[in-house]
N, C-alpha and C positions, 0 to 999 in steps of 0.2 A: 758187478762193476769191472768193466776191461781194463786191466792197470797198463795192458801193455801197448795200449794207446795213448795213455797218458801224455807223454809227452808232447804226441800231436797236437792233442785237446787245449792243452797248457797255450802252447804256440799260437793254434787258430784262434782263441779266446781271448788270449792278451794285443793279438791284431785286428779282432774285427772291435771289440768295444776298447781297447784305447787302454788295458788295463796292464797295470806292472806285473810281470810273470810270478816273483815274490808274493802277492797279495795271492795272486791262485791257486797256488802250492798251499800257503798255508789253509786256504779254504778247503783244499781238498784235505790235509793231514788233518784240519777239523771236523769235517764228514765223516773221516775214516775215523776218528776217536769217538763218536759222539755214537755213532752205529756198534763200534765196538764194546761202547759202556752198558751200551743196552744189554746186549751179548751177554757180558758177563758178569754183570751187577754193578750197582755203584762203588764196594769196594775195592774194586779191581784197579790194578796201577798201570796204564798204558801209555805207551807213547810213540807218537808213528813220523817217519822221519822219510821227506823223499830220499832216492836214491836218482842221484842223476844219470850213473851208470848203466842203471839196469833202465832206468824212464819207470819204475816202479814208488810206488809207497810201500816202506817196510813196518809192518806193525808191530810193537813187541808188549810182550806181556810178564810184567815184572812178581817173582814171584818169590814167599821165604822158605830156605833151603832149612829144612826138617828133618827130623830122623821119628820115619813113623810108619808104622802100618798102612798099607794104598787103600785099602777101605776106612780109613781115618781122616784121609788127607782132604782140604779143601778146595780142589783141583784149581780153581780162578786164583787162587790163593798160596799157594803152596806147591811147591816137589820134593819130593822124596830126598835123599843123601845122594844115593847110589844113581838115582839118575839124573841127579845133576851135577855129578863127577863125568857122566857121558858127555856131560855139554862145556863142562870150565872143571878141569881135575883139579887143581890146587881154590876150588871153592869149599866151605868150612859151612857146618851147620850155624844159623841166625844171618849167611849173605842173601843178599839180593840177587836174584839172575835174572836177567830178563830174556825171555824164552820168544824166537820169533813165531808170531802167528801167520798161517796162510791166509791167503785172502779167498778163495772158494769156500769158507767156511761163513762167508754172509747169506743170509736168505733175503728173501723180499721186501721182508718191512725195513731191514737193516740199510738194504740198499737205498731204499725210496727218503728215509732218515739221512743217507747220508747226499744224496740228489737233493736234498732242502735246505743242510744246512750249505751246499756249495752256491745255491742259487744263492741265498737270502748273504751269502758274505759275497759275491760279485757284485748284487744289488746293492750292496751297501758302499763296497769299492767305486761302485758307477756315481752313485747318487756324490761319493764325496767328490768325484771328478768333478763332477758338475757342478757343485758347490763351490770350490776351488776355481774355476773356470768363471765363474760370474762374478765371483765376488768381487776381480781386481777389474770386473768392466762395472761395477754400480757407480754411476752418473755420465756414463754413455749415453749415446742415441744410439738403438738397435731396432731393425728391422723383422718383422714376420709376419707369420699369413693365419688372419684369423679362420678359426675353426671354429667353434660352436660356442653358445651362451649359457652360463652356470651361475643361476640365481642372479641376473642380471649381469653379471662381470663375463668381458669375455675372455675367451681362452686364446691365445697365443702360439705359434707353432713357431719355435725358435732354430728347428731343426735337431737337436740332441736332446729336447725339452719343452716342455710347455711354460707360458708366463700369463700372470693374472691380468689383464687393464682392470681393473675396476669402476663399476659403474659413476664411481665421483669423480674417476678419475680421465673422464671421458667430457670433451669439448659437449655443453650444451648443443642439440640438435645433430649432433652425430651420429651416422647411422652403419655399422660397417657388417656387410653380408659374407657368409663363408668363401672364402677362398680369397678375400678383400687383401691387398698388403697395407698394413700397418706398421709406421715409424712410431717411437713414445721412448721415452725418460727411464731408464734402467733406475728405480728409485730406492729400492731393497731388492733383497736377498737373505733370505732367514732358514734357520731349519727349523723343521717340522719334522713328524711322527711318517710322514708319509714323503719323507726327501726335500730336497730344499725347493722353496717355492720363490717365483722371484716374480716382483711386483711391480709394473708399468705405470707411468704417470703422463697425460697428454695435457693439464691443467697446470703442472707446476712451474714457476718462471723456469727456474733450473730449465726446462725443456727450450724454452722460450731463447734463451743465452746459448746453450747448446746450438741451436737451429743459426744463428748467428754465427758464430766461431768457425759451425761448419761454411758460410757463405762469405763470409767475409775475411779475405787473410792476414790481413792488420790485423785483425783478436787475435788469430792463430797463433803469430810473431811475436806476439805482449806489446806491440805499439801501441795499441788502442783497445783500452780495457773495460767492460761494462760494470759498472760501479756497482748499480744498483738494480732493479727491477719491479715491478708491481704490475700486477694483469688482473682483468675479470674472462675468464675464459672464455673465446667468441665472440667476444664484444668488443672489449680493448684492451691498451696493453702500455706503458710508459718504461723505458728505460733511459736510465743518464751512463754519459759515456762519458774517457775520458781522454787526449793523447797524451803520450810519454816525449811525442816529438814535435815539435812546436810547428813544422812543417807539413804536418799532417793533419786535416781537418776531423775530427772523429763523428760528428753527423752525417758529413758528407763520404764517408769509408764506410759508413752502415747501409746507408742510402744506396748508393752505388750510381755509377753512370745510369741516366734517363731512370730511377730508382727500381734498376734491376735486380737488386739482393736485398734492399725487404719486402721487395710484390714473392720473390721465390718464399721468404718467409710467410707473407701472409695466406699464401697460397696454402700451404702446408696445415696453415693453422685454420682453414676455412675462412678466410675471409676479416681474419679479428684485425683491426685498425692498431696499428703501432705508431705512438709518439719517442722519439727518439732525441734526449733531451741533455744539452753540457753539463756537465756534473760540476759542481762549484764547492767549493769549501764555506765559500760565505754562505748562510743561511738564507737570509732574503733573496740573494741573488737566484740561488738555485728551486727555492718556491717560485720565485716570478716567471723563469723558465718552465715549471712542472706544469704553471696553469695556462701556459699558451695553449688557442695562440687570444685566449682574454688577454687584454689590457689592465695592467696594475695600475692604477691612481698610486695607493703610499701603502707600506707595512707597518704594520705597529706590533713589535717584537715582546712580546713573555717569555723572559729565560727559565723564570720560576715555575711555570705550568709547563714549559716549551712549547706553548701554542702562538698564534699569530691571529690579529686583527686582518684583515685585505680587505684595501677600500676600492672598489669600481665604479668607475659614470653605470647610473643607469642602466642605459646600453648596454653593457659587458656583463650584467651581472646574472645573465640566463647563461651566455657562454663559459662565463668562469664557473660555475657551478655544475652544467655540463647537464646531460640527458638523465633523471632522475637521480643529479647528485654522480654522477659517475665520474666528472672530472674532476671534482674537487675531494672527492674520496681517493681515486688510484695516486692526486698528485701528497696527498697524505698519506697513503701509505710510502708512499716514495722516498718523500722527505723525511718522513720520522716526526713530522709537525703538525700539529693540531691548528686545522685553520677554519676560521670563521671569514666566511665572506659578508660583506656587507655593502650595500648602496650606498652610494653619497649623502645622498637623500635621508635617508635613515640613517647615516650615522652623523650628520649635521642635525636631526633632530634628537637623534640620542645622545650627543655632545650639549645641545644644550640644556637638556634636560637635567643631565647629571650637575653640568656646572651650576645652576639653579635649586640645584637638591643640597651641592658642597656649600652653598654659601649661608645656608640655616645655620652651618656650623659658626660660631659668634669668635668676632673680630676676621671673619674670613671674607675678603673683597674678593673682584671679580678674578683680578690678575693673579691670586693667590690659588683660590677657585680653579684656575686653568692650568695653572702649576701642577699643583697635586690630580688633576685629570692628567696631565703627562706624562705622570709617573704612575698612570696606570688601574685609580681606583676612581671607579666609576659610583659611589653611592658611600652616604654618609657612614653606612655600616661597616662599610669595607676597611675606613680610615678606622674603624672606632675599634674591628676584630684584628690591626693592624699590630707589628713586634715595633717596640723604639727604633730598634737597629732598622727596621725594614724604615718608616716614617723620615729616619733621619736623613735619609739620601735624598728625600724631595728638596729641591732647592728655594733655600729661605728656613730650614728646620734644620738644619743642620747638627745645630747644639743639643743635648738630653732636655733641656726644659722647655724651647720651642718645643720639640717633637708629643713630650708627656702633653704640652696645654692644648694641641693641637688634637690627640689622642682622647681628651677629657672634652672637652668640644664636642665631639662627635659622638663620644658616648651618650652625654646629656641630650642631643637629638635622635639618638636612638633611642633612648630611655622614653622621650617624649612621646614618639611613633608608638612604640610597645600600651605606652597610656594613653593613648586615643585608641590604639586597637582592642584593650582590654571595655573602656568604655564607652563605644560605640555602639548605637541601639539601632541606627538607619542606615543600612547602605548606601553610597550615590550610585548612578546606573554605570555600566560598562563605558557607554559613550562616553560620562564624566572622567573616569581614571583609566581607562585603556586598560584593562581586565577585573579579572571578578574574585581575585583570591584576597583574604584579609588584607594581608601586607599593603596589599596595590593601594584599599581603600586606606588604609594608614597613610599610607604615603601623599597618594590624594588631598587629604584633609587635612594632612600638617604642612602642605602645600598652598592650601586655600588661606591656610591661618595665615603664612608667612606674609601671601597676596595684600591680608587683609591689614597687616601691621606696617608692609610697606605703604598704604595707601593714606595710613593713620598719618605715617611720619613725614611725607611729601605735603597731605593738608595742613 
């Protein structure tokens, strides 16, 4: 090893990869200790220290001062009295001297030893560069040029490094060829055995709002904030917005003049459809918005489940539910609300089905019936597996004893159902009760009976 180039090497090596001259140094005094231990065994005490004057590494080898016979002594180990008065006169037998070692006295394996460990601590120095360098960019957009496929994920050329896309993490129907440029979602950054590895997202909203901020400069500014997001990748996509400034419209700053900054977004995305939607505090309001552009007939709000009833004409109820469920899925994910769409139609048959189910329950008339449907329990079970506390808020039940007789009621016609379904020997068909599980035929049947006692009581 040419020490007295050192210094050059130091220089060229901390300018071409970017590395602290400190970190080099000590890789190289690493080398030179590790080659040296070889040298002289593992007892040996060494320690090698640049010298910036000379541009050299000095090596020294620490040794105890003895009074012994030279065919006694354990040279890695040991010097003599007498000659180590040559090197420190006022040194005393049992000191430490550390004696310097030349550096021509490496041979080949020493050298090649210490050539690995300088490589493997640059490499290490690099790898943390680079670690350090991405970490404060994870949830960026960053650009690069794919290179090649590795077990379906491609590979990334970020310039100083390579980055994973991931096959999941790849827009359905995407197809990118070597030398392709690729934009994606800076989504991790981790380390690994083999340097940090850092992981691309083209599926995540994150990307999606990113792609936004970059095109639109109200995000930029914080006037106009995207609240929330939900996408199926390639397909479509729903964000609610929101402005800080009363004078600034937030769909229409998304949009952009003739809707030139989300075509730049959809473009980006291949083509995926973006709804871009007011973000509201009130609940219903901002469902009604998610499932544009359907028509809301009424909501019927569950705080306790946090789901929602949604009534549509006829008409709206292919559009609000959307191409295999896809709009009434993304605008639940959106909301955070669990939504049941439903036709007029069906839910006016299903309204009076139940009110006709509530009023088995005895002393319960229609307007009472309709009440406790208001408040949300659609079947005598419901009322009968119901808390006081919950019963008591239906209006007209107010008090603990209303609520309990209301409670006992209801039990007793479940109770009924349960003993028509324990003995029942004949099913009626499908067509008779509108499916085929026990229950249905219980219901059915204690349905017929009631038919048949109102019939008793009008002749």
């Amino acid at each position: 090893m040419n020490t007295s180039e050192l210094a050059r090497v130091i220089e060229s090596v901390g300018k071409d990869r970017g590395i602290k001259r400190e970190i080099i140094i000590s890789a190289l005094e690493q080398a030179i200790l590790s080659a040296a231990q070889k040298r002289y065994g593992p007892n040996a005490v060494l320690e090698a220290h640049y010298n910036s004057d000379t541009g050299e590494i000095d090596l020294f080898l620490f040794k105890k001062v003895v009074e012994s016979e030279p065919e006694m002594l354990e040279e890695s180990e040991e010097i003599n009295l007498e000659e180590a008065r040559v090197l420190d006169p006022e040194c005393s037998i049992g000191d430490e001297l550390g004696v310097k070692v030349e550096g021509p006295g490496f041979g080949r394996i020493d050298a090649q030893t210490a050539k690995q460990v300088i490589f493997q601590k640059v490499r290490d120095a690099e790898r943390e560069i680079i670690y350090n360098e991405f970490i404060h960019r994870k949830g960026e957009v960053i650009t690069g040029i794919a290179r090649r496929v590795e077990r379906g994920n491609l590979i990334i050329d970020l310039g100083k490094t390579d980055a994973v896309l991931p096959r999941t993490e790849i827009i359905p129907g995407e197809i990118f060829k070597p030398g392709d440029r690729v934009q994606a979602y800076l989504s991790d950054v981790a380390h690994t055995t083999r340097g940090p590895q850092i992981y691309l997202s083209r599926t995540s909203p994150k990307y999606l709002i990113k792609l936004f901020e970059v095109e639109v400069p109200e995000i930029r500014d914080g006037i106009v904030e995207i609240k929330l997001c939900s996408r199926e990748p390639g397909a479509r996509a729903k964000i609610a917005v929101v402005s800080k400034d009363r004078d600034v419209d937030p769909v229409g700053a998304c949009v952009g003049m003739k809707g030139i900054r989300v075509q730049n977004v959809i473009q980006e995305l291949r083509g995926e459809k973006i709804d871009i939607i007011p973000w509201s505090d009130n609940p219903v309001m901002f469902v009604r918005s998610s499932l544009a552009p359907a028509e809301i007939s009424s909501v019927r709000l569950d705080e306790r489940t946090k789901s929602m009833e949604i009534m549509v004409e006829d008409d709206q109820l292919s559009l609000a539910i959307g191409r295999r469920g896809q709009n009434v899925r993304l605008a639940s994910q959106l909301t955070g609300w669990k939504l049941d769409i439903i036709s007029k139609s069906k839910l006016q048959k299903r309204t009076a089905e139940s009110i006709f189910n509530l009023k088995h329950i005895e002393g319960i008339q229609e307007t009472m019936a309709h009440s406790i449907y208001g408040a949300g329990y659609l079947s005598v079970r419901q009322v009968a597996e119901a808390s006081l506390e919950a019963l008591q808020k239906i209006p007209g039940y107010e008090s603990a004893d209303a609520a309990q007789k209301l409670k006992d009621g209801a039990a007793a016609v479940a109770d009924k159902v349960d003993a028509i379904m324990a003995t029942m020997t004949v099913a009626p068909t499908v067509a008779e009760i509108g499916g085929n599980d026990a229950k249905s035929q219980a219901e059915a049947r204690l349905r017929e009976m009631m038919r048949e006692e109102e019939k008793k009581t009008t002749e």
